[in-house]
N, C-alpha and C positions, 0 to 999 in steps of 0.2 A: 504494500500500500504506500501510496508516496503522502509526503510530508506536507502540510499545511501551508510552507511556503511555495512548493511545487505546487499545488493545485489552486494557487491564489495569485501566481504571477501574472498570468494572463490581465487579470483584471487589474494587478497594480500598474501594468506596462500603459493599460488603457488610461488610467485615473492620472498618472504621470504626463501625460498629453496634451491633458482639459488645461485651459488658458488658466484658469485659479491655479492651479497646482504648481503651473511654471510659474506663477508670481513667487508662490509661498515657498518654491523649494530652491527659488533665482534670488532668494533675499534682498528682495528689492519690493516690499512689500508693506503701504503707508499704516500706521499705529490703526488707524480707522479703520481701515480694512481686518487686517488681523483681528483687533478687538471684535467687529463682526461678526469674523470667523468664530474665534473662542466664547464669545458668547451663544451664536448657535449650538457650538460643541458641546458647552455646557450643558446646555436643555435638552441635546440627546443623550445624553451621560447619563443625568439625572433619572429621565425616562427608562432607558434599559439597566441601570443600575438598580433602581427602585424594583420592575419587573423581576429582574433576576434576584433579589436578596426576597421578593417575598415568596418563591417560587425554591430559596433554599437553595440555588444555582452557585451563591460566590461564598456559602458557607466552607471556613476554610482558609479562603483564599481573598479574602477581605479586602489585601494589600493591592487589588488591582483595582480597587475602585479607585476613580480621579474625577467625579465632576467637582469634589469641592477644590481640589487642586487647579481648577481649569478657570476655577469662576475666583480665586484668588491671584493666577494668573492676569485675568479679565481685569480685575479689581485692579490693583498694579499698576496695568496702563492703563486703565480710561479713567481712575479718578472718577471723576462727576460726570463722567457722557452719557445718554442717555443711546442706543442702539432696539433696534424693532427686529424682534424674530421676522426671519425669512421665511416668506409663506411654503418652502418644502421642510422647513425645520418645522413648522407649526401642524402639517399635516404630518409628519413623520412621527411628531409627539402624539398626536392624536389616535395615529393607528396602534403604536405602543400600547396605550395606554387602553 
């Protein structure tokens, strides 16, 4: 059976392509954007973390939760800004949930 990174490459080669991605990983990429980004990531963290701990999934394994690590991140650099969930982060939370 091949490995996790084996059967995930395809799709990471694809996600590496998408214009976001070359910003984010061409660090060249403004505070307000990132902040964005991390605040979306946030509220998907949140959502599948929540699902998974009441479902008994990261019993154990606790240590890989990060949304608070993401939304302190977040915190960090925006300070005081105010950013709006992206409506595929808001239906994405939605279907989680």
């Amino acid at each position: 059976m091949s490995n996790l990174k084996e059967l995930t490459m395809d799709h990471h080669r694809s996600a590496e392509r998408c214009g976001f991605v070359k910003v984010l990983l061409g660090g060249n990429i403004s505070n307000e954007l990132y902040g964005t980004f991390l605040i979306n990531q946030y509220h998907k963290y949140t959502a599948l973390e929540n699902l998974a701990m009441s479902k008994g999934l990261l019993d154990g394994i606790e240590s890989i939760v990060r949304a608070d690590k993401i939304l302190a991140d977040a915190t960090e650099l925006l300070l005081h800004t105010n950013i709006d969930l992206l409506e595929s982060t808001s239906k994405y939370v939605e279907h989680i949930q």
